[in-house]
C-alpha positions in Angstrom: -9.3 -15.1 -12.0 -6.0 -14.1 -11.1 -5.3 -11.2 -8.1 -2.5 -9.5 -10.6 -4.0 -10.2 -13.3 -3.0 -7.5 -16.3 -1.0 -5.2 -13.9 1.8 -6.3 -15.5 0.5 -5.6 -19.1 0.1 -1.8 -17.7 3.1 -1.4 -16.1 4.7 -2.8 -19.5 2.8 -0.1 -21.0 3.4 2.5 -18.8 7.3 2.0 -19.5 7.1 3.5 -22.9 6.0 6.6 -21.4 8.2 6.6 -18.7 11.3 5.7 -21.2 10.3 8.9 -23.7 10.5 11.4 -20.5 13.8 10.1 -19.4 12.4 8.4 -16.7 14.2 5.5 -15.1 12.5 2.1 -13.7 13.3 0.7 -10.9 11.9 -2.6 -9.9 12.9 -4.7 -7.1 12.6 -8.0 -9.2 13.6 -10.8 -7.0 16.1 -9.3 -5.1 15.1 -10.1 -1.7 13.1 -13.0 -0.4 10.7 -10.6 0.9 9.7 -9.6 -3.0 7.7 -13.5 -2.8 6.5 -12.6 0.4 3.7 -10.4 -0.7 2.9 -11.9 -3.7 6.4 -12.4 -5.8 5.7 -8.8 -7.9 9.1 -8.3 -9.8 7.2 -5.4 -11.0 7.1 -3.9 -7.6 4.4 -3.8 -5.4 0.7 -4.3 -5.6 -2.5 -4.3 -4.4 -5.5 -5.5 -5.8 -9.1 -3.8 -4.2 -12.4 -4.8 -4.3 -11.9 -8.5 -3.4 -12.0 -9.9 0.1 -9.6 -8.5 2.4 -8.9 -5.0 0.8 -6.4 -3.4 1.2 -2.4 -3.7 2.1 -0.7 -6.6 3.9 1.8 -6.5 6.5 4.3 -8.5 3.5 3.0 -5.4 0.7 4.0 -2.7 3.3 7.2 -4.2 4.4 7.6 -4.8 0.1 7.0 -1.1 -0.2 9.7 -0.2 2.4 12.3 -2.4 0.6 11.3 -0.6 -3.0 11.3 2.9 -1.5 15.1 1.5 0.2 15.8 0.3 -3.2 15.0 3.5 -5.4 16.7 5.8 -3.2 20.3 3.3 -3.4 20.0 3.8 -7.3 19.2 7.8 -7.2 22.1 7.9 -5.3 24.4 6.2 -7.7 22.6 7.8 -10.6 23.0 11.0 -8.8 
C-alpha cells in the first residue's frame, strides 16, 4: 500500500473541473527542496488519515506555507 496512493488520479480529475470554471492550478512541483521534505507531492500537499501517526507533519505544514507563499506570487502576477 502506498500513503498517496490515487491522490494524484483525483487531483488529475479534479483539473477538468477546475479548467471548465476558469480556474487556474497552482502546484509547487519541485520547486523547493522542502516539496521532498514532506513526502515529494508535486501535486501540493497531502495528508493521508486513518494510518498510524494521523494527521500533519511539521515538513506538510511548513509544505503548506510554501504553497499558500507560492499561490499568492502567481495571483499577483495574474492579477
Amino acid at each position: 500500500m502506498n500513503t498517496h496512493g490515487g491522490q494524484e488520479s483525483t487531483l488529475l480529475a479534479l483539473y477538468n473541473s477546475i479548467y471548465h470554471f476558469g480556474g487556474f492550478i497552482v502546484t509547487p512541483g519541485y520547486t523547493d527542496p522542502l516539496v521532498y521534505a514532506s513526502g515529494g507531492n508535486p501535486y501540493g500537499v497531502s495528508v493521508t488519515t486513518g494510518m498510524e501517526g494521523n494527521g500533519p507533519t511539521d515538513a506538510d505544514l511548513t509544505h503548506a506555507r510554501y504553497l499558500g507563499q507560492r499561490v499568492a506570487e502567481v495571483a499577483r502576477k495574474v492579477r
